[in-house]
C-alpha positions as CSV (number, residue, x, y, z in Angstrom):
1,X,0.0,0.0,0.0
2,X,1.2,3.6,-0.4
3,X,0.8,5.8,1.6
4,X,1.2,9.9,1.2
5,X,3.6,12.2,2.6
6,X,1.9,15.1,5.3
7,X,-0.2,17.7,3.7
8,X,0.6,20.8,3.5
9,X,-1.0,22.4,6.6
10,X,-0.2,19.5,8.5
11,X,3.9,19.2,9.9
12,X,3.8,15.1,10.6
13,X,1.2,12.2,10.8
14,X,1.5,9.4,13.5
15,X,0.2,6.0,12.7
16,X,0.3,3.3,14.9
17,X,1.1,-0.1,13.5
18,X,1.8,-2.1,16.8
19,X,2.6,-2.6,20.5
20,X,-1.1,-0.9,20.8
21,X,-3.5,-2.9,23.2
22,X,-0.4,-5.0,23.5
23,X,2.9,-4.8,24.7
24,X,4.8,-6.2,21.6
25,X,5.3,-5.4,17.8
26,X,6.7,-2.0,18.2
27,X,6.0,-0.4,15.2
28,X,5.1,3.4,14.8
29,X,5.0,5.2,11.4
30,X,5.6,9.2,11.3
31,X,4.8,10.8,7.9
32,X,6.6,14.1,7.4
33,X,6.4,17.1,4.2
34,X,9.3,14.6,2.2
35,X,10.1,11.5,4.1
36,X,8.9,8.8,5.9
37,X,10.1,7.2,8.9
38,X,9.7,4.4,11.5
39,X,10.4,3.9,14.8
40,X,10.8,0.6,16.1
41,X,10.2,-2.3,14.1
42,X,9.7,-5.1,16.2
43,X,8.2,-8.6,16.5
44,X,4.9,-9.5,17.4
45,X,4.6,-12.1,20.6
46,X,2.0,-13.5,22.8
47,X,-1.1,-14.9,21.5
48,X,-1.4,-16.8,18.4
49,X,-3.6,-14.1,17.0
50,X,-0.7,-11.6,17.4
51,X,1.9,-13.7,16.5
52,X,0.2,-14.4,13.0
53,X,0.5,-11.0,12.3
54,X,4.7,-11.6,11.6
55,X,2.8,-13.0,8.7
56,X,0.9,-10.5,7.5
57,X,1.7,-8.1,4.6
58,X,3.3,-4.6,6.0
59,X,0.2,-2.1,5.4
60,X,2.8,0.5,3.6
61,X,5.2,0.0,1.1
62,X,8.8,-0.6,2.7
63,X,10.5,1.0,0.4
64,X,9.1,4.0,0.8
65,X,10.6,4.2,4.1
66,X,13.6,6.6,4.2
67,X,14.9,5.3,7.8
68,X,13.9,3.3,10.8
69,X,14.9,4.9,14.2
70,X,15.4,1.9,16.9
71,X,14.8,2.9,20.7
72,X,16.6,-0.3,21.9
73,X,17.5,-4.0,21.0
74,X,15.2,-6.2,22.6
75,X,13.0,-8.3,19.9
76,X,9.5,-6.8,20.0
77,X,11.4,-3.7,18.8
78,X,13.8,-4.8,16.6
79,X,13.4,-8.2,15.3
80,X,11.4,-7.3,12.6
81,X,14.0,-5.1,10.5
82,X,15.0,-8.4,8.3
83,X,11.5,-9.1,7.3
84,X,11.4,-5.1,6.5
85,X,14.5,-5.5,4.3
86,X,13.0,-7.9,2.1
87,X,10.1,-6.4,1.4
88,X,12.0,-3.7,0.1
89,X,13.7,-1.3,2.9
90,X,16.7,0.2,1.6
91,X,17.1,2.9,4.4
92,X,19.4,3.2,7.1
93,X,18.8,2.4,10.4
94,X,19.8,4.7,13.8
95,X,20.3,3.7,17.2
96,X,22.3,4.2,20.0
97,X,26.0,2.6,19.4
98,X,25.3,-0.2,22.3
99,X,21.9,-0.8,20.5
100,X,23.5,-1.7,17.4
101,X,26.0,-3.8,19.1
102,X,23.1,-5.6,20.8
103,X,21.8,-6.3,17.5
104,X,24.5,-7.7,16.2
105,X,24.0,-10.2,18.4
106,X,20.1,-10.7,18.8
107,X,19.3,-10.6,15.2
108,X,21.4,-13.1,14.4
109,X,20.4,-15.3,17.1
110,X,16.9,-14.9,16.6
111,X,17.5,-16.0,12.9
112,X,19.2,-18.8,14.0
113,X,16.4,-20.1,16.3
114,X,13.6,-19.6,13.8
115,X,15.4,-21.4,11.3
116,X,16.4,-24.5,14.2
117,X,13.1,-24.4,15.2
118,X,11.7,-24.7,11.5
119,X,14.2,-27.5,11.0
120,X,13.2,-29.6,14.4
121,X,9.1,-29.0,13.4
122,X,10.1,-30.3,9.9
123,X,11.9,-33.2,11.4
124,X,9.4,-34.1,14.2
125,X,6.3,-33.7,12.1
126,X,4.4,-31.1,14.7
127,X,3.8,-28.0,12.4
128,X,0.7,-27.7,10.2
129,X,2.6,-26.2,7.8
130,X,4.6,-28.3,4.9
131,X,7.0,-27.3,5.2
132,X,7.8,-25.0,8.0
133,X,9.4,-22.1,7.4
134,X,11.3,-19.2,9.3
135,X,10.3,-15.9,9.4
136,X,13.3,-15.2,8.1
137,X,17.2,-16.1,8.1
138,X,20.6,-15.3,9.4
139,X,21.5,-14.5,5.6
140,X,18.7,-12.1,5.8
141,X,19.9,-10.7,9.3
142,X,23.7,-10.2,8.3
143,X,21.8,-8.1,5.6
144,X,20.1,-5.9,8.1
145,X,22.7,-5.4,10.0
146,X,24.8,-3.4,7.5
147,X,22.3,-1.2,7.9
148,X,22.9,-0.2,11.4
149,X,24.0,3.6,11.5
150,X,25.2,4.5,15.3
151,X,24.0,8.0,16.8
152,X,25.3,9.0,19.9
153,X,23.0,9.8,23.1
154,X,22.3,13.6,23.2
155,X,23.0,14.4,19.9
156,X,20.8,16.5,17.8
157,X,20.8,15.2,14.1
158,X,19.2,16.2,10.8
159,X,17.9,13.5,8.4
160,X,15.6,13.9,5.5
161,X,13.8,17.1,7.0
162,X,13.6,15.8,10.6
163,X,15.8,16.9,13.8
164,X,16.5,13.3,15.8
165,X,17.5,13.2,19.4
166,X,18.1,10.1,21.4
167,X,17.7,10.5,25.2
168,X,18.6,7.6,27.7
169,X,15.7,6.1,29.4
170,X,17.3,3.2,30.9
171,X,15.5,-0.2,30.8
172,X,19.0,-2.3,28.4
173,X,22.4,-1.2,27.2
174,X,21.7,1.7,24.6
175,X,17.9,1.9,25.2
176,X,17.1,5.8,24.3
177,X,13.6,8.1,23.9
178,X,13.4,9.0,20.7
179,X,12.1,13.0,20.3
180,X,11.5,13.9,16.3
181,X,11.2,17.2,14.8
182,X,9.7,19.2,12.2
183,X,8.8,22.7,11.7
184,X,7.7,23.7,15.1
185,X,6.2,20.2,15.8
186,X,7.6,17.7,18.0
187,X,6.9,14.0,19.2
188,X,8.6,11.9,21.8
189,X,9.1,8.2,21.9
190,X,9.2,7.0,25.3
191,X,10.5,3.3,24.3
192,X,10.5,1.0,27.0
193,X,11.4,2.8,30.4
194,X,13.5,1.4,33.1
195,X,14.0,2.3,36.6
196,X,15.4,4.8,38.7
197,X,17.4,2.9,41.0
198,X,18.4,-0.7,39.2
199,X,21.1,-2.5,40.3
200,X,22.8,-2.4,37.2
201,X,21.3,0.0,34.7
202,X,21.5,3.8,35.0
203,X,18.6,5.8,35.5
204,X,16.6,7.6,32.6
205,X,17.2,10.9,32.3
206,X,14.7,13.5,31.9
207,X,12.6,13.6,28.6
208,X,13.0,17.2,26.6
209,X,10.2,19.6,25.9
210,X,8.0,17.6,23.4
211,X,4.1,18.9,21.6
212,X,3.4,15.1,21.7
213,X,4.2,11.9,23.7
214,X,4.0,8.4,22.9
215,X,4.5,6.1,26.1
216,X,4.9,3.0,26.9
217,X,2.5,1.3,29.9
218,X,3.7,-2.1,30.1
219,X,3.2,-1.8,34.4
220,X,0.7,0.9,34.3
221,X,-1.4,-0.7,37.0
222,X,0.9,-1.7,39.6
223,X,3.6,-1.2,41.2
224,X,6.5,-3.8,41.7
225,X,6.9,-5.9,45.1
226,X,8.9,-4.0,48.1
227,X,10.5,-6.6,48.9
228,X,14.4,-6.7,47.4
229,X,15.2,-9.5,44.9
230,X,18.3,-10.1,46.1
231,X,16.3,-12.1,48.9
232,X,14.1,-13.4,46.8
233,X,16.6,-14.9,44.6
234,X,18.2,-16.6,47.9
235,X,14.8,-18.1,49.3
236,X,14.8,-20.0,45.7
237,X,18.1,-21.0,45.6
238,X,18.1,-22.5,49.7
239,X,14.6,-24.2,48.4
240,X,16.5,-25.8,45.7
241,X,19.6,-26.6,47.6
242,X,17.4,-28.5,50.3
243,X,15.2,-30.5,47.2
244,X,18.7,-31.2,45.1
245,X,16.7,-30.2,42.4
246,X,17.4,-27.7,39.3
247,X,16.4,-24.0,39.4
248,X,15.4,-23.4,35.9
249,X,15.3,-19.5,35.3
250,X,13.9,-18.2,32.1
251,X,15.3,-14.7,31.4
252,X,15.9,-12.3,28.9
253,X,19.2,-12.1,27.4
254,X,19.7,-8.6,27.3
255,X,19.1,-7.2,31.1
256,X,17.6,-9.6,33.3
257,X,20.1,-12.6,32.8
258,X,23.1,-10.1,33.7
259,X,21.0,-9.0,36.7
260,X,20.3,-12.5,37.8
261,X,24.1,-13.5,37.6
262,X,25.3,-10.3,39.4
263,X,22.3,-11.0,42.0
264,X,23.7,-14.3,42.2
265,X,27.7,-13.4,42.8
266,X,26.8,-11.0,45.2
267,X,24.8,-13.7,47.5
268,X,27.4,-15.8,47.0
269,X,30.3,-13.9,48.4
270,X,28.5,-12.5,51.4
271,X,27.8,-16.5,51.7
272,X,24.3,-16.1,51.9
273,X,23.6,-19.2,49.4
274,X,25.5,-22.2,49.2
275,X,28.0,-22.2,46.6
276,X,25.7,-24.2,43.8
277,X,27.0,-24.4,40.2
278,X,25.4,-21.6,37.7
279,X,25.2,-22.3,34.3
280,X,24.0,-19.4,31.1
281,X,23.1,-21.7,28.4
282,X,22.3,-18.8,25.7
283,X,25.2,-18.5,23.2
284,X,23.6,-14.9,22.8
285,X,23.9,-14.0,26.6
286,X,27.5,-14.4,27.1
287,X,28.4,-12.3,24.2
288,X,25.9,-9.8,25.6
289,X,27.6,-9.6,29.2
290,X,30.9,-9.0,27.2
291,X,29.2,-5.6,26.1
292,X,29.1,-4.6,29.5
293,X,32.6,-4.0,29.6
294,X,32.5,-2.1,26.4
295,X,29.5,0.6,27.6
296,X,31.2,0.7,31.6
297,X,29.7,4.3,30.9
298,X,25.9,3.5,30.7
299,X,25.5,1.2,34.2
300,X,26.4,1.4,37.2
301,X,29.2,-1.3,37.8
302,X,32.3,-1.2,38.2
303,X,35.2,-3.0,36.5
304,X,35.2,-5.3,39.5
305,X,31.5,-5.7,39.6
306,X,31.6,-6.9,35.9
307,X,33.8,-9.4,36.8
308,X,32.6,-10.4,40.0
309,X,29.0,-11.4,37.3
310,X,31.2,-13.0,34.6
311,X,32.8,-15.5,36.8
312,X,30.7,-16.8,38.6
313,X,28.9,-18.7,35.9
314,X,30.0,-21.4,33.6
315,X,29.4,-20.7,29.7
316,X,27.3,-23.0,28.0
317,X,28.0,-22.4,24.4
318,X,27.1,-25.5,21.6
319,X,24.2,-27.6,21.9
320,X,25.7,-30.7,22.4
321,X,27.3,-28.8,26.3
322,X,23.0,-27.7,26.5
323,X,22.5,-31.5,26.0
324,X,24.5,-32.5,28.4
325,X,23.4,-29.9,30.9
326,X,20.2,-32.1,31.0
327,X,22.1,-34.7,32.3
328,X,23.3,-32.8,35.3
329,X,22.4,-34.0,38.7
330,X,22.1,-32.5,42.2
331,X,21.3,-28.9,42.9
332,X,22.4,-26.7,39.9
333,X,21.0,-23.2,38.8
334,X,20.4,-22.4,34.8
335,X,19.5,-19.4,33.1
336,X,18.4,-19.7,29.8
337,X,16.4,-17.6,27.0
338,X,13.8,-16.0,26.7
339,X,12.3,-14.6,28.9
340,X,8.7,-15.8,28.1
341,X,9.6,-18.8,27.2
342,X,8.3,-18.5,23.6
343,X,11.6,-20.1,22.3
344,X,15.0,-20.8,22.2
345,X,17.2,-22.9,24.8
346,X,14.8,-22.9,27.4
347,X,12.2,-24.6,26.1
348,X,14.3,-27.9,26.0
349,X,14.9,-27.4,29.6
350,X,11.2,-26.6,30.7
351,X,11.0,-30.2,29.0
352,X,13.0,-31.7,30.9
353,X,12.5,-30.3,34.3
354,X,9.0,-29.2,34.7
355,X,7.5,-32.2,35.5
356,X,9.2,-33.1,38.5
357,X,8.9,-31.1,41.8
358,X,12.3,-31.0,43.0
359,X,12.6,-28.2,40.6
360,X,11.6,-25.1,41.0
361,X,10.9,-22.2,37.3
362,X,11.4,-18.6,38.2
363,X,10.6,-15.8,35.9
364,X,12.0,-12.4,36.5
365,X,10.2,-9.9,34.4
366,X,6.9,-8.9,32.4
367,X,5.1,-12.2,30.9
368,X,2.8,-11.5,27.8
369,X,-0.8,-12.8,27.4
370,X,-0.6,-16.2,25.5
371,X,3.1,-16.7,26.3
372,X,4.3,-19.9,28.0
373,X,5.4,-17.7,30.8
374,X,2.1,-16.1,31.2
375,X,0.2,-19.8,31.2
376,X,3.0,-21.0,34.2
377,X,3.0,-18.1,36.3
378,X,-1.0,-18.3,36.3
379,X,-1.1,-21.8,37.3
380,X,-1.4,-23.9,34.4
381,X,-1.0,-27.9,35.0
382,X,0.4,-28.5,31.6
383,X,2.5,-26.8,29.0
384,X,2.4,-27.9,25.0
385,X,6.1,-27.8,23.9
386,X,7.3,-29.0,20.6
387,X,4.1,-30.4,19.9
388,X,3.3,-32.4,23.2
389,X,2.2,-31.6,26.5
390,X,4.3,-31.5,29.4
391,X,2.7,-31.8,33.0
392,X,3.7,-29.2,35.5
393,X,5.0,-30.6,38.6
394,X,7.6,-28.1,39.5
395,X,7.3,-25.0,41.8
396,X,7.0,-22.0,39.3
397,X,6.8,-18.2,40.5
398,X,8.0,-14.8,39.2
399,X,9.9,-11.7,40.9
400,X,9.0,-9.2,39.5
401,X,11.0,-6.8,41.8
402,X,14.0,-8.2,38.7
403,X,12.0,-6.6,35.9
404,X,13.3,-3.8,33.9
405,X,10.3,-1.9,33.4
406,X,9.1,0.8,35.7
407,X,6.1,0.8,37.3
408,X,3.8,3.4,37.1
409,X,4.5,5.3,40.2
410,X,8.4,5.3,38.7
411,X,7.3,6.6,35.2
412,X,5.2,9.5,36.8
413,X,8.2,10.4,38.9
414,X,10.1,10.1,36.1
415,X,7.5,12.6,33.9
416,X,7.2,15.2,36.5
417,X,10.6,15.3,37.0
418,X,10.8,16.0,32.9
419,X,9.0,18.6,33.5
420,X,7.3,18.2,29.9
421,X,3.9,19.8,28.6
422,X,2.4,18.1,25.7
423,X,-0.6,19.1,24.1
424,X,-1.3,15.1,23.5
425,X,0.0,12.0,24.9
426,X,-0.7,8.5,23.5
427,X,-0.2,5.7,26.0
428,X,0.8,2.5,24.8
429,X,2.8,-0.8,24.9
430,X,0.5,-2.0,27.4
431,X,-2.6,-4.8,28.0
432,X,-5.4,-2.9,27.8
433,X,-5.9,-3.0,31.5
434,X,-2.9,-1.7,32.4
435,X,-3.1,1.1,29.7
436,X,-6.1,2.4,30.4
437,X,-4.8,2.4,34.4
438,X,-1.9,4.5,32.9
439,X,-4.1,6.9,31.1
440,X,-6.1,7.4,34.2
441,X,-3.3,8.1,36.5
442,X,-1.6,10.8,34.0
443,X,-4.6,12.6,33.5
444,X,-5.0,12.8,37.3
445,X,-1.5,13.6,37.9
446,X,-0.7,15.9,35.0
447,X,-4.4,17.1,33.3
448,X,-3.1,15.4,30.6
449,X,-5.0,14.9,27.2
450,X,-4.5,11.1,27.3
451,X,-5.6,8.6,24.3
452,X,-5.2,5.0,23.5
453,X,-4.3,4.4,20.4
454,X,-5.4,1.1,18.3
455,X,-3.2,-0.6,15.5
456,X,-3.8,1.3,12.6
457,X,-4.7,4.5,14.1
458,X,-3.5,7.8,12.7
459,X,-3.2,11.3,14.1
460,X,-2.4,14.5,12.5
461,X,0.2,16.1,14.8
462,X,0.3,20.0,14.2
């Protein structure tokens, strides 16, 4: 489909192709006097419904996109940019220098386990499709990555008519607001917003002066647990330590598996857990936690610290070490991607774990609606993975006092402490509960005109 540039009497248009009554599929369209940008291209997750749309025809044409500006690495953000290449994206793409580092390193590996994954269903029979394909490949990825142009945070740039600044808002490595400008008009891109006092990540700084706001909601109607994870993290591991079980933690690669191995270190020297084998089995994670050596400057650890979390692990790199992970007895502690549980490494170990009680699955951020992650921390008695059902026998919980989100009480803080007026804000990246909780709360706070956006909505911002 194409699509027209902004009229005359109009500076940009906003349309919203994703993470809108959900918090994946980050995909926002801005239509300026001569060019046409996005922000964020990412992946769709969670339900089937959703996840069918990676499927779907893009409802512009790609190539007449002149650039993609990326707030941050994680998947429902970026993982889309291959598809966009080959349907005919010749732009360049502009991140934060960590951000395109990151993707380096998840694009590749995201390629790689769609095209496993395709190969394994092909092999066992369990897809309905014949054959199954990936979504896209690692030749297609390498493609994307060439791409990649770095912007540095604070940095006002022109490009194609538009003034681009990137602004750190915590949350990963590299993760920036995005604020884009054009004659007199301005709108900010919150991305996904961490919090003020992480363990590991630095704070996000203050937003600048913006006409319009787009931002995220993902915990817009709670807050997270008082309690500190560090002592949640030690209940589990004493749990498992008395069962001689395996405690199986799902978690992000970029962020949360850092956090859970410096967590982890820490307990361990002040010999508040017994001193239990870790193992990282993501081939992706431990190039990741070598970028925190790279960008000491954007967290909050020193060169000690870093290696205090590097350590203290043992690598799990090929499949055939994951293999024989499986056969490990006695207590033992694995981290393992992703963080939902909707693929990769993990998945073999739910499989082989799950179904006996010694063990004990602990999540340690946000879980989606229709993700495995979101079925086990609600209760479910059985999981369907790689086409058969697994019973659920093990102890499964999530602290979420380890996620890198902040709640809503931390984004309005963080918003009044921006000191920002816009005329409009649009809150998304959210359930629709939690959303509309967020839009509540700002037009309490701040008198806000608040809206919720739905995919495929489009707004006129002058």
């Amino acid at each position: 489909m194409h699509f027209e540039h902004a009229k005359a009497d109009i500076d940009m248009k906003l349309r919203f192709l994703g993470a809108s009554g959900t918090v994946t599929g980050s995909r926002y369209l801005v239509q300026g006097r001569s060019s046409n940008v996005l922000v964020d291209c990412g992946l769709f997750q969670g339900v089937k419904s959703l996840r069918l749309k990676n499927w779907e025809p893009f409802s512009f044409s790609p190539n007449e996109i002149s650039s993609v500006f990326l707030t941050h690495a994680h998947l429902d953000h970026s993982g889309y940019l291959p598809r966009l290449l080959n349907e005919g994206f010749r732009g360049r793409i502009y991140c934060t220098p960590a951000t395109r580092d990151l993707c380096r390193i998840m694009l590749m590996d995201s390629a790689k386990i769609q095209e496993e994954e395709a190969r394994f269903a092909n092999r066992k029979g369990y897809s309905k499709h014949r054959p199954a394909l990936p979504l896209y490949t690692a030749g297609d990825a390498h493609s994307v990555l060439e791409r990649f142009s770095p912007i540095e945070f604070n940095k006002k740039f022109d490009h194609d008519g538009f003034q681009v600044e990137f602004t750190r808002s915590g949350h990963i490595l590299g993760a920036a607001a995005i604020k884009i400008f054009q004659d007199g008009v301005s709108v900010t891109f919150s991305g996904d917003v961490g919090r003020p006092h992480d363990s590991i990540i630095k704070a996000p700084e203050p937003l600048p002066q913006t006409d319009y706001l787009v931002v995220e909601s993902t915990y817009g109607d709670r807050r997270h647990p008082s309690i500190e994870a560090s002592g949640e993290i030690a209940r589990c591991v004493g749990e498992i330590a008395k069962s001689e079980g395996a405690l199986l933690i799902p978690a992000f690669t970029v962020g949360r598996a850092q956090q859970v191995m410096y967590e982890i270190a820490r307990l361990k020297r002040r010999s508040l857990i017994p001193d239990i084998p870790v193992f990282l089995d993501s081939p992706m994670a431990v190039n990741v936690t070598d970028l925190y050596v790279k960008y000491a400057g954007e967290h909050r650890l020193g060169r000690e610290a870093v290696g205090l979390m590097c350590d203290n692990v043992k690598y799990v790199s090929t499949v055939e070490e994951s293999k024989a992970l499986m056969n490990q007895r006695g207590p033992r502690i694995i981290i393992s991607a992703s963080g939902m549980a909707t693929g990769g490494r993990v998945l073999f170990h739910l499989e082989n774990l799950a179904s006996d009680p010694r063990n004990r699955i602990v999540f340690v951020g946000f879980q989606a609606a229709g993700t495995r992650g979101k079925s086990l921390t609600s209760g479910c008695q059985e999981i369907k993975i790689h086409g058969h059902y697994v019973p659920i026998k093990a102890t499964v919980e999530n602290i979420e006092s380890l996620s890198a989100h902040g709640d809503y009480a931390e984004i309005l803080d963080w918003l009044e402490r921006s000191r920002i007026r816009p005329r409009k804000v649009f809150v998304c990246h959210g359930e629709p509960e939690a959303s509309d909780a967020m839009r509540r709360r700002l037009e309490e706070k701040f008198h806000w005109s608040c809206v919720i956006p739905q995919v495929g909505d489009s707004w006129d911002l002058v």
